[in-house]
C-alpha positions in Angstrom: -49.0 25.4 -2.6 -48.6 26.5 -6.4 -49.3 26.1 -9.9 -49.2 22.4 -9.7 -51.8 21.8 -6.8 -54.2 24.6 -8.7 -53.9 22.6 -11.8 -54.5 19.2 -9.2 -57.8 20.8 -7.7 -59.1 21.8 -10.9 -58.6 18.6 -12.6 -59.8 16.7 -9.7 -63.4 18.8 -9.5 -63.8 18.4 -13.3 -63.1 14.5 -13.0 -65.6 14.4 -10.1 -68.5 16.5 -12.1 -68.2 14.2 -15.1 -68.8 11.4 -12.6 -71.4 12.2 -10.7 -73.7 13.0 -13.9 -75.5 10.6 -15.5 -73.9 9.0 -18.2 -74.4 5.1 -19.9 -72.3 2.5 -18.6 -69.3 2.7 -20.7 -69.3 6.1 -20.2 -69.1 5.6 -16.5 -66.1 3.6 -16.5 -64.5 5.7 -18.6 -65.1 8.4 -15.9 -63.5 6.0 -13.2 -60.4 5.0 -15.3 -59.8 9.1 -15.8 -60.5 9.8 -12.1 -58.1 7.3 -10.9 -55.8 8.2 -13.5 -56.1 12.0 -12.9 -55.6 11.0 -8.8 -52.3 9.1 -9.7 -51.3 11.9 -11.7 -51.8 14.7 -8.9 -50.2 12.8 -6.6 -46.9 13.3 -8.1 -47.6 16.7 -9.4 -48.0 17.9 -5.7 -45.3 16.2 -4.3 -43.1 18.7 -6.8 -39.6 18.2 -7.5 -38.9 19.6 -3.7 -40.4 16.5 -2.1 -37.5 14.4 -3.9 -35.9 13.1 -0.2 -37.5 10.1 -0.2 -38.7 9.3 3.5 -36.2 7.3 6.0 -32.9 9.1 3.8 -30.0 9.7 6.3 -29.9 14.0 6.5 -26.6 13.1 8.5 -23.8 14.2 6.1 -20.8 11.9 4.9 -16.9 13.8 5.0 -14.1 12.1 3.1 -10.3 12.7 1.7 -9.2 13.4 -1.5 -7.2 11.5 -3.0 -7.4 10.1 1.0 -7.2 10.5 4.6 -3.3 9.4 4.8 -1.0 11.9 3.1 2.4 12.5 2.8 3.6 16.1 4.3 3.8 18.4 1.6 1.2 17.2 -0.6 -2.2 18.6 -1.0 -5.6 17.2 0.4 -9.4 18.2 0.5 -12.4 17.3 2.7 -15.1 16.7 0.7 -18.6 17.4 3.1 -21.7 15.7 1.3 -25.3 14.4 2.0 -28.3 13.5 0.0 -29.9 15.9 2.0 -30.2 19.8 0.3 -28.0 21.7 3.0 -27.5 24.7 1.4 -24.1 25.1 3.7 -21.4 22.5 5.0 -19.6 23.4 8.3 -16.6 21.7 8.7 -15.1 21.1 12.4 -11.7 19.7 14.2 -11.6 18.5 17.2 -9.2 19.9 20.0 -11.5 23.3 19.3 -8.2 25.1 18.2 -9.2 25.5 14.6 -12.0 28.0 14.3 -14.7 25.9 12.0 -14.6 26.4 8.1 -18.4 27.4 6.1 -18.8 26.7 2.7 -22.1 26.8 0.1 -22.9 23.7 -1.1 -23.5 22.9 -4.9 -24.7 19.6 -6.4 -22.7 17.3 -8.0 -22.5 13.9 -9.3 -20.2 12.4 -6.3 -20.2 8.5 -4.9 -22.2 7.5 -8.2 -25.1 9.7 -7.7 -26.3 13.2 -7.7 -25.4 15.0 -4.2 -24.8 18.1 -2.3 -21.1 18.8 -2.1 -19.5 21.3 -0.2 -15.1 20.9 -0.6 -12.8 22.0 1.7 -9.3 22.8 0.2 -6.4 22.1 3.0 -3.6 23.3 0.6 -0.2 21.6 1.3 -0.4 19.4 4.9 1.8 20.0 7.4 1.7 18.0 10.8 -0.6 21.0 12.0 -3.2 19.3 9.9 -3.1 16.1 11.5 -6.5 15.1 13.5 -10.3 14.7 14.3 -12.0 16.0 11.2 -16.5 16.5 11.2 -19.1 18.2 9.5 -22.4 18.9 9.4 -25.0 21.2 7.0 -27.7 23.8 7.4 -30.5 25.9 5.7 -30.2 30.1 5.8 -34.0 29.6 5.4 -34.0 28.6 9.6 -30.6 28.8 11.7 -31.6 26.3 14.1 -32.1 23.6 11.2 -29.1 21.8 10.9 -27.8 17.9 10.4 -26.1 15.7 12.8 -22.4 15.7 12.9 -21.0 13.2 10.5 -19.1 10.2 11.6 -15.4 11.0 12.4 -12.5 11.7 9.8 -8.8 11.3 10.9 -6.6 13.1 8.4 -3.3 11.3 9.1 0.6 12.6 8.0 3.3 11.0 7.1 6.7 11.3 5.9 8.0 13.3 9.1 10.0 10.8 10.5 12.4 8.5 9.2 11.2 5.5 7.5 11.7 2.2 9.8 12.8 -1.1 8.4 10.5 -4.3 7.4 11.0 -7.7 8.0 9.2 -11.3 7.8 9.8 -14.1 9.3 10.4 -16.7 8.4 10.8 -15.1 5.2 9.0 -13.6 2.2 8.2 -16.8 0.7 5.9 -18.7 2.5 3.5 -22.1 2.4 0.0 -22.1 2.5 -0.5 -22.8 6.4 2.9 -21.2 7.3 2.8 -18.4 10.5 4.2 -15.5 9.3 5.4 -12.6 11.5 5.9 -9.0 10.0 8.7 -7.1 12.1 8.8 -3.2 11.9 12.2 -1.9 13.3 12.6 2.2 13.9 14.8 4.2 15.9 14.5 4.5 19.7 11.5 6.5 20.7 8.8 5.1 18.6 6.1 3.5 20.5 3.1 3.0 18.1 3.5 1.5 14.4 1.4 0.5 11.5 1.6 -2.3 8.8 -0.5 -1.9 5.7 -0.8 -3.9 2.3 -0.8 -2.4 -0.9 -4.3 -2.6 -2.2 -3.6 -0.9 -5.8 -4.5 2.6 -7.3 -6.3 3.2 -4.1 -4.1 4.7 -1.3 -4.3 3.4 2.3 -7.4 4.7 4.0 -6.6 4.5 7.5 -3.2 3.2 9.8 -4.1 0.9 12.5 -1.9 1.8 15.0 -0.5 -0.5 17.9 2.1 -0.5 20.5 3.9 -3.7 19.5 6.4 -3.7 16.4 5.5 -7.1 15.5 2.3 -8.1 13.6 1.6 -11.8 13.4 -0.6 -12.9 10.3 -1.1 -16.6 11.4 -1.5 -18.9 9.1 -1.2 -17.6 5.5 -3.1 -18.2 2.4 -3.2 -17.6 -1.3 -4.7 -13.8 -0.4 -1.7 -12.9 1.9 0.5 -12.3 -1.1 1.8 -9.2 -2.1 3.5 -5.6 -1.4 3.6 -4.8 2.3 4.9 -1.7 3.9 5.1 -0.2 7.6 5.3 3.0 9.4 6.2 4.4 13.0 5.1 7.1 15.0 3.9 8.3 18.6 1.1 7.4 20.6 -1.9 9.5 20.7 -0.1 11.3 17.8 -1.6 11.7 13.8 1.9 12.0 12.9 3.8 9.1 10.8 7.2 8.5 9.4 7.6 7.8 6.4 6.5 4.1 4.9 9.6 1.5 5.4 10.7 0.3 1.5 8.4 -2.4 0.4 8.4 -5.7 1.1 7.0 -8.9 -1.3 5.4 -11.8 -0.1 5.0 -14.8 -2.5 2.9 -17.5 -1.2 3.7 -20.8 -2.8 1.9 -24.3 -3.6 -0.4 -22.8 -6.6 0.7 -24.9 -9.5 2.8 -28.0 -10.2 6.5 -28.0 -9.4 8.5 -27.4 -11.8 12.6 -28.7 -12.3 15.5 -27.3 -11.7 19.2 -28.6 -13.1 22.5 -26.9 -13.1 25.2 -26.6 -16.2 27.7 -27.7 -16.1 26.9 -29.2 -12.6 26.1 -28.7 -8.7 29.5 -28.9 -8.2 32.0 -26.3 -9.5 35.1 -25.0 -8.6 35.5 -21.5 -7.3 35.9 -18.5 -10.0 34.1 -20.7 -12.4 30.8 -19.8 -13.9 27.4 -21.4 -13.5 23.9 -21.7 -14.3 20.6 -22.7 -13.3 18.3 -24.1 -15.4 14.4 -24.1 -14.2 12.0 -25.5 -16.8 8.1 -26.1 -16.1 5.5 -28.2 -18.1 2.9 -25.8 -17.2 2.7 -22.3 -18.6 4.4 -19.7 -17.5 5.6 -16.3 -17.9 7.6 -15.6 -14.6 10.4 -18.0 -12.8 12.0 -17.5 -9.3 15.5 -19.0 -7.8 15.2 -18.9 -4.2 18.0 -19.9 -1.2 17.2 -21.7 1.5 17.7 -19.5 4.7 17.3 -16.8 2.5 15.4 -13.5 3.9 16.1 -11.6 1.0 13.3 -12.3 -2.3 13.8 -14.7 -4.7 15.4 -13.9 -8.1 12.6 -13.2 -11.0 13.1 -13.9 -14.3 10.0 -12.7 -16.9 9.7 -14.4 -20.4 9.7 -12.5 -23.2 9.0 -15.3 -25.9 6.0 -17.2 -24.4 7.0 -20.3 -26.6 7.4 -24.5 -25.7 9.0 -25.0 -23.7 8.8 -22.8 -20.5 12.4 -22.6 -18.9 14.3 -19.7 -17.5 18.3 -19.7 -17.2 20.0 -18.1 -13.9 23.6 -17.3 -14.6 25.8 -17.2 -11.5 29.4 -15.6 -12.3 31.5 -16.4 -10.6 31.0 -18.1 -8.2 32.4 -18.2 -4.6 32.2 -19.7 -1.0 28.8 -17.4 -0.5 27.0 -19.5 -3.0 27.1 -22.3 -1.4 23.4 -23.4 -0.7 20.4 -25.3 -1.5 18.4 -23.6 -4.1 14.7 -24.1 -4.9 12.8 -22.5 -8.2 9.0 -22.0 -8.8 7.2 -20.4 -11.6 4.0 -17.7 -11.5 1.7 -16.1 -13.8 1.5 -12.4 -14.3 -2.1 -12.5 -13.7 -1.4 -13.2 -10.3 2.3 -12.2 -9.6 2.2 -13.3 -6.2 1.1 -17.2 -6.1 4.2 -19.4 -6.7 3.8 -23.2 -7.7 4.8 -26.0 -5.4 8.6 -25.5 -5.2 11.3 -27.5 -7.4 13.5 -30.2 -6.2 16.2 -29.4 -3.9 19.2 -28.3 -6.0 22.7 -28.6 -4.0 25.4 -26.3 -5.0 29.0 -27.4 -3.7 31.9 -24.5 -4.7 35.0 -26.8 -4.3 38.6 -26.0 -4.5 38.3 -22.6 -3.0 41.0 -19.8 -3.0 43.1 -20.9 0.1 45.8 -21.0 -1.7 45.4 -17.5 -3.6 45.1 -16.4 0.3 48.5 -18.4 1.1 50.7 -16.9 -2.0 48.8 -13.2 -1.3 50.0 -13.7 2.7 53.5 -14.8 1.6 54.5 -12.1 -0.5 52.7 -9.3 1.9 55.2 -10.8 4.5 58.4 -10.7 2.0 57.7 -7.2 1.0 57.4 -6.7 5.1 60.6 -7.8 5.8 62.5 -6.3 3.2 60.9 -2.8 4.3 62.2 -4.3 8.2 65.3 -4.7 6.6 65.9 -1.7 5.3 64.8 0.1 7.6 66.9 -1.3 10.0 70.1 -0.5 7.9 69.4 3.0 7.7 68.9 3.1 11.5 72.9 1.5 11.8 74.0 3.6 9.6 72.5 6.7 11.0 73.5 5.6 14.4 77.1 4.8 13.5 76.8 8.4 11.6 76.5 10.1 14.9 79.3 8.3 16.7 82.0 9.0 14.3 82.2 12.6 15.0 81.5 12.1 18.6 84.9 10.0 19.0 86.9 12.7 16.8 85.9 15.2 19.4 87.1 13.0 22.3 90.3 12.3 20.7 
């Protein structure tokens, strides 16, 4: 048993002798305090520092992805096999069987905020090859048939081999609390499975949810439905992805209180002239957006530089021309939350009058004049080529 049971034993039958002899009162308490304490004391000395697994800890090891379990083809990944458990080997396993199984020693390290036994599984740069089912489990040299259960499932996912497919939201990417929005991820012909994720930060996507349709209704939309989405497309019963579509921003309005929008000189101007769009809030701000109605491209941002009163942005259009015609919104946002909008502005009406019709008119006239002359021409060089040709044809017949 060891050093520390002797030491246990002896203790014990030297606290037990000094009890059983007769001793004054005081004494004999004493004896009891040191006997209990002595019993306390041997009870963690024989446990030893190899009964540490508490009873009821999961032996059943834990296999995860660094720096994750979706990666770009080309990059590097490993499997990191790890249990609570002292295994003093990891097996990792794919399923499909056509990957023999990979065996590494395990060594403790401080992993998941506490002290485990790790055992990491390098897979160099991925390739679709490495796409799949990923398990593992540990076991002792000291006895072959003790081993752990398999651990739950990994699926080591690749993207990048595709082309990337195009995302879209409708009705648009800004949206009202309450509002149904619909993501649409468009790909060439062939793809029959797709994935939407959001972008949750430093940490990279952990799995894609994979489904046959190309459209992903959110429903009704609140504050927490703002920000970066992207999508992807691949084949069914495949762990093979394109590449992720370019990002798209949703900005979920109705957070603050509406702020004002005015135009200088005025929502009328004629075309070719310059104009500008003044949106000023009463409430601090550090960020302004000019949105179009109709719109499905992302409102114009503005960021402050000098946080001082008052709070007002200034969107230059120059020039301007038919395509500007519109009804224009603004809201403001805090970088602190880049993605909640306040209530929108007042509708702002932009009329572009006295368009270039009659640049059109003069341009079409002289394109025809210049035609005409070249007609013209050209048709006295024909005559006289023609009349060229006759000439010595009626000496000859003379």
């Amino acid at each position: 048993m060891g050093p520390w049971y002797s030491l246990c034993v002896c203790l014990s039958c030297r606290a037990q002798g000094h009890f059983m002899s007769s001793e004054p009162l005081g004494t004999l308490a004493d004896s009891v305090m040191t006997l209990a304490f002595i019993s306390l004391l041997c009870l963690g000395l024989c446990q030893g520092p190899w009964d540490q697994v508490q009873a009821g800890v999961d032996s059943t090891p834990s296999l995860s992805a660094d720096p994750g379990p979706v990666v770009a083809s080309g990059r590097r990944v490993s499997l990191l096999c790890s249990s609570q458990t002292t295994w003093d080997t990891f097996h990792l396993l794919k399923e499909g069987g056509a990957v023999p199984p990979q065996h590494r020693k395990s060594e403790q390290k401080y992993y998941a905020r506490r002290w485990r036994q790790v055992a990491i599984f390098p897979m160099g740069h991925v390739n679709t090859s490495h796409g799949g089912t990923y398990r593992c489990y540990g076991s002792n040299s000291s006895n072959s048939n003790e081993r752990s259960q398999l651990s739950a499932p990994l699926h080591l996912e690749i993207t990048g081999v595709y082309r990337e497919p195009s995302l879209s939201a409708k009705p648009g990417p800004l949206v009202l609390p309450g509002d149904n929005l619909t993501f649409q991820c468009r790909s060439e012909a062939g793809f029959d499975r797709f994935a939407l994720i959001k972008d949750e930060g430093p940490t990279p996507p952990q799995h894609l949810h994979g489904q046959h349709s190309s459209d992903f209704p959110l429903g009704p939309v609140n504050l927490s439905h703002g920000g970066w989405y992207w999508c992807y497309s691949g084949h069914n019963l495949s762990y093979v992805w394109s590449a992720p579509s370019a990002p798209l921003e949703i900005l979920i309005a109705g957070m603050y209180r509406k702020p004002f929008l005015s135009a200088q000189p005025g929502p009328s101007v004629p075309w070719g002239a310059n104009v500008t769009l003044q949106c000023r809030s009463e409430v601090r701000a550090d960020t302004f957006h000019l949105h179009r109605e109709g719109s499905l491209y992302p409102p114009q941002q503005l960021r402050l530089q000098d946080m001082a009163v008052p709070f007002e942005a200034y969107f230059t259009i120059s020039p301007v021309t038919l395509g500007h015609n519109g009804t224009y919104r603004c809201y403001i946002s805090r970088s602190s939350s880049p993605f909640q909008l306040s209530q929108s502005s007042d509708p702002l009406e932009l009329l572009v009058s006295g368009s270039n019709t009659q640049d059109y008119t003069v341009g079409n006239l002289i394109r025809l004049g210049v035609s005409g002359l070249v007609l013209m021409v050209l048709g006295v060089l024909l005559c006289e080529a023609w009349h060229s040709q006759r000439r010595p044809h009626n000496a000859a017949s003379s």
